[in-house]
LOVO-667787 format. One record per residue (C-alpha): x, y, z. Coordinates in steps of 0.1 Angstrom, whole numbers, padded with zeros to 4 digits, always signed. Example, Ala and Ser with C-alpha at 12.3 -4.5 7.8 and 13.67 -1.06 7.14 Angstrom:
% residues 2
+0123-0045+0078+0137-0011+0071
% end
This chain:
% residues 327
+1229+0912+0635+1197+0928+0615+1192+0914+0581+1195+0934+0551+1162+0933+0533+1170+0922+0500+1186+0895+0482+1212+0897+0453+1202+0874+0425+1222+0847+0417+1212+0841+0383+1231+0850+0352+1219+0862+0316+1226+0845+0288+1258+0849+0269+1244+0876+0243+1230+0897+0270+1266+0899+0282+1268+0909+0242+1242+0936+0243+1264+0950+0271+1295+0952+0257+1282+0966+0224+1268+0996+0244+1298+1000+0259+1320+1009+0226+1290+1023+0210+1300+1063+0219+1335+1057+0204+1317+1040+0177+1296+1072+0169+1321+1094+0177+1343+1076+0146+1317+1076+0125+1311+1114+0126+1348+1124+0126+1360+1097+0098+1329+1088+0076+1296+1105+0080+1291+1142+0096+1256+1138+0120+1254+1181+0118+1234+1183+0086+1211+1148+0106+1209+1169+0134+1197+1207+0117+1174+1184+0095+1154+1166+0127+1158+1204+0142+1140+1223+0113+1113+1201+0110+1108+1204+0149+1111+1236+0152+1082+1244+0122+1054+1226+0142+1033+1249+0158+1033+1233+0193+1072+1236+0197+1064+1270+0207+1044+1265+0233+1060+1272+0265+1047+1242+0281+1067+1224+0255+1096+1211+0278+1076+1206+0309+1051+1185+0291+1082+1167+0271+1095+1158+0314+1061+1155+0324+1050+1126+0299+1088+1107+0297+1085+1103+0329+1050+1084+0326+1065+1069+0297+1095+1053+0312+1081+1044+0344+1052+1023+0322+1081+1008+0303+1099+0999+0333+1065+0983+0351+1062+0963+0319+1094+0947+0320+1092+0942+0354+1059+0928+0347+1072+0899+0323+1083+0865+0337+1117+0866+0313+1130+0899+0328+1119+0887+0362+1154+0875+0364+1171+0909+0361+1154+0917+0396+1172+0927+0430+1141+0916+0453+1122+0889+0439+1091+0896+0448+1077+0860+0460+1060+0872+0490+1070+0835+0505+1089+0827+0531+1123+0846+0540+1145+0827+0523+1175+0812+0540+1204+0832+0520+1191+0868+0529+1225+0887+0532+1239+0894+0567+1246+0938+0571+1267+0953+0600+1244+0956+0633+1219+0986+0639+1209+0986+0608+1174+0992+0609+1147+0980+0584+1129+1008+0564+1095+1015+0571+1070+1003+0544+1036+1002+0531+1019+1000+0500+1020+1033+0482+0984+1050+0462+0983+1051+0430+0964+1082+0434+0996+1098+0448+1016+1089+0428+1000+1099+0395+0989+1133+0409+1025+1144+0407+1021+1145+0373+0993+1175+0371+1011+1190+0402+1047+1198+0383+1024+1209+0352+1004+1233+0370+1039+1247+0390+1053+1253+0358+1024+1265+0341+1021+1294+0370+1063+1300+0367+1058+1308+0332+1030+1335+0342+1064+1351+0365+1087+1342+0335+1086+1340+0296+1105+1311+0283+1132+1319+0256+1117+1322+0220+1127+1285+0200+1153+1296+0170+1156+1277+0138+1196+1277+0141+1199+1241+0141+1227+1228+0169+1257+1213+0160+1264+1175+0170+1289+1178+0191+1274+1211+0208+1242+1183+0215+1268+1159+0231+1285+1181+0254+1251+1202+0265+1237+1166+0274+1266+1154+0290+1274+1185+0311+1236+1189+0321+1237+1151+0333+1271+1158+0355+1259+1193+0367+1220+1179+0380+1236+1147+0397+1260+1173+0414+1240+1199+0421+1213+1176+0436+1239+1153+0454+1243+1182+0482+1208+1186+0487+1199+1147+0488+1229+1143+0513+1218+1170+0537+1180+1157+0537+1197+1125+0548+1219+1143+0575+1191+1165+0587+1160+1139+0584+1140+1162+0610+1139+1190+0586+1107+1195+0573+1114+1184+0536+1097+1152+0541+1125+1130+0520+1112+1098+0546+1086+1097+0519+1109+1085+0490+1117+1057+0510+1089+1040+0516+1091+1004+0498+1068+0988+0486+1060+0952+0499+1048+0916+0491+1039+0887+0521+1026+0892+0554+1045+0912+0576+1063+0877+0587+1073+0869+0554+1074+0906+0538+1095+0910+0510+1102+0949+0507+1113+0960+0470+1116+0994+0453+1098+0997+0422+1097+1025+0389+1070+1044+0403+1089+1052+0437+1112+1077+0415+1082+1103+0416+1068+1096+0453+1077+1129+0468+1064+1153+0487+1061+1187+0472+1088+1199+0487+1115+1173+0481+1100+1167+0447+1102+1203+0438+1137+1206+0449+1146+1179+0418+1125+1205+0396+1145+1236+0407+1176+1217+0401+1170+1207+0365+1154+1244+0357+1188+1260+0373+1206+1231+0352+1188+1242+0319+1197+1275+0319+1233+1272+0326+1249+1290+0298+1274+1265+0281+1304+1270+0252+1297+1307+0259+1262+1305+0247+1226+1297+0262+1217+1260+0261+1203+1248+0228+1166+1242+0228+1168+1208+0212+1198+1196+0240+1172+1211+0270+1146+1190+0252+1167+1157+0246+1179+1164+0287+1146+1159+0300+1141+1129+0276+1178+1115+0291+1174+1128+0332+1132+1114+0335+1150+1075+0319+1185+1080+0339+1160+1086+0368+1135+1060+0365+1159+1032+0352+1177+1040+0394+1145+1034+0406+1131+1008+0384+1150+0978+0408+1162+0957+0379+1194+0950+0372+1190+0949+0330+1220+0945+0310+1216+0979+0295+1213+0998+0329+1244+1026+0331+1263+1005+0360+1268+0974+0337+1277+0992+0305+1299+1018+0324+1305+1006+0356+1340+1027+0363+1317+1059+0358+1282+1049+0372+1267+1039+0403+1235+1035+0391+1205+1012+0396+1228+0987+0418+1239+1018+0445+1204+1033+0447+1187+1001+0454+1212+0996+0486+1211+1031+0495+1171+1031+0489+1171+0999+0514+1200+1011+0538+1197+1048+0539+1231+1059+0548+1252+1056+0520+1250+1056+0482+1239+1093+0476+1240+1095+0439+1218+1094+0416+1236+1085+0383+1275+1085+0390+1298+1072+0422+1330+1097+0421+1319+1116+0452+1307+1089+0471+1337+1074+0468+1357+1103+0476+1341+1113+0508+1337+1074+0514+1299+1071+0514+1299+1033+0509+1275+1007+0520+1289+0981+0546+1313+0958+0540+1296+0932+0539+1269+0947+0514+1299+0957+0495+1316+0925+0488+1280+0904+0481+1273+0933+0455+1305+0929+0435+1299+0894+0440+1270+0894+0421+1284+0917+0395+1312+0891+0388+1281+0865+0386+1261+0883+0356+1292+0896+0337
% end
């Protein structure tokens, strides 16, 4: 029997963590209420809108890729930070002790085979960040972006534009991060993403994933995610092109849905534990990121479940274990 490589945390937040939980839960209906009964958000909205729209750098057309580019190095410096800090060291789904292998290391089904792992460059890492720039810089030499308008969105139109781009990239990309797992020999170089980081000498190695994985890529799996979200942006919704303001607010919401997968904590405001019929989230990538084979979401869980995509057994009944544990 091969061990699985990580350990699901036994410890359990404190009762107004469970609080901050449920509170985010009923906070869309909440809103929702609010706008519909009491307070109309449209005039909020074309107010915020108007004065964005009047600055002179909203019209640059690096405007979106630089608004991806740098909430990306945003959240991944958040998620490092917290991760950092000895309180929130408890929401973690490897501790990363570097001791000894400790005794209650979950059993998986055989042939499973541990990941290969090794400490990832900075230097690699952070030079995505120029890379996807400069791509988009030289696709908009090919291809003008549309001109911004000062017709403010509605609301509602900014709900439903976010929410339809969030479904459409995680199923889009689903297909394409399925078949890089079926067809590893392909020259995409998805292996890459993989790679853990680790803690310990290799007899004690403790092999974790970590908020900066989420942009270790090669160019061409990495670019794949970028022609995803482009395609995704330009999808004509309600009968009318995407608003610029729900294209911005997208790559605001996708780089943090993203990073918060990758970031290998288990906070009580993660998308799994506030919606946990809908999401997959941080909880399936971490196994998938560790296993391989199953889990190929990046946000939700209906099509893994449909086509029965699941981790093993055994990983499945320790994981709702511990989500019974922190609830």
């Amino acid at each position: 029997m091969a061990k699985l490589r990580f350990q699901l945390l036994s410890v359990q937040p404190t009762g107004w963590w469970r609080a901050v939980t449920a509170c985010l839960r009923y906070l869309p209906i909440v809103v929702l209420l609010i706008h519909g009964l009491v307070l109309n958000f449209d005039e909020a909205v074309g107010s915020v809108w108007q004065c964005l729209a009047r600055q002179t750098w909203a019209s640059s057309a690096m405007l979106e890729a630089n608004v991806a580019a740098f909430s990306f190095l945003a959240w991944i410096m958040w998620f490092r930070i917290l991760d950092s800090l000895p309180y929130f060291q408890r929401f973690r789904f490897v501790q990363r002790s570097g001791g000894p292998v400790p005794s209650e290391l979950l059993e998986a089904l055989s042939n499973i085979k541990s990941p290969t792992s090794r400490q990832r460059t900075t230097l690699h890492i952070w030079a995505s960040l120029p890379v996807y720039l400069l791509a988009i810089a030289l696709l908009h030499c090919i291809k003008e972006p549309k001109a911004l308008t000062l017709e403010a969105p509605s609301f509602l139109r900014v709900l439903i534009e976010l929410a339809a781009g969030i479904w459409m990239y995680d199923f889009v990309y689903y297909w394409i991060h399925l078949l890089m797992h079926r067809f590893p020999r392909f020259p995409h170089g998805h292996g890459m993403h993989h790679e853990l980081s680790s803690l310990g000498s290799d007899a004690t190695k403790t092999e974790f994933v970590e908020a900066a994985s989420v942009v270790n890529h090669t160019l061409i799996d990495g670019g794949l995610q970028v022609v995803v979200n482009i395609c995704v942006q330009n999808l004509p919704l309600l009968g009318c092109p995407k608003h610029k303001m729900s294209r911005l607010l997208h790559n605001i919401l996708v780089t943090y849905m993203l990073t918060e997968a990758h970031a290998g904590l288990d906070l009580p405001w993660c998308c799994h534990r506030v919606f946990p019929e809908v999401f997959g989230g941080s909880l399936r990538h971490e196994i998938h990121h560790h296993l391989h084979r199953c889990y190929y979401h990046q946000f939700f869980k209906y099509l893994d479940d449909f086509f029965g995509y699941g981790a093993p057994l055994g990983t499945i009944v320790l994981a709702e274990e511990k989500q019974e544990k922190l609830q």
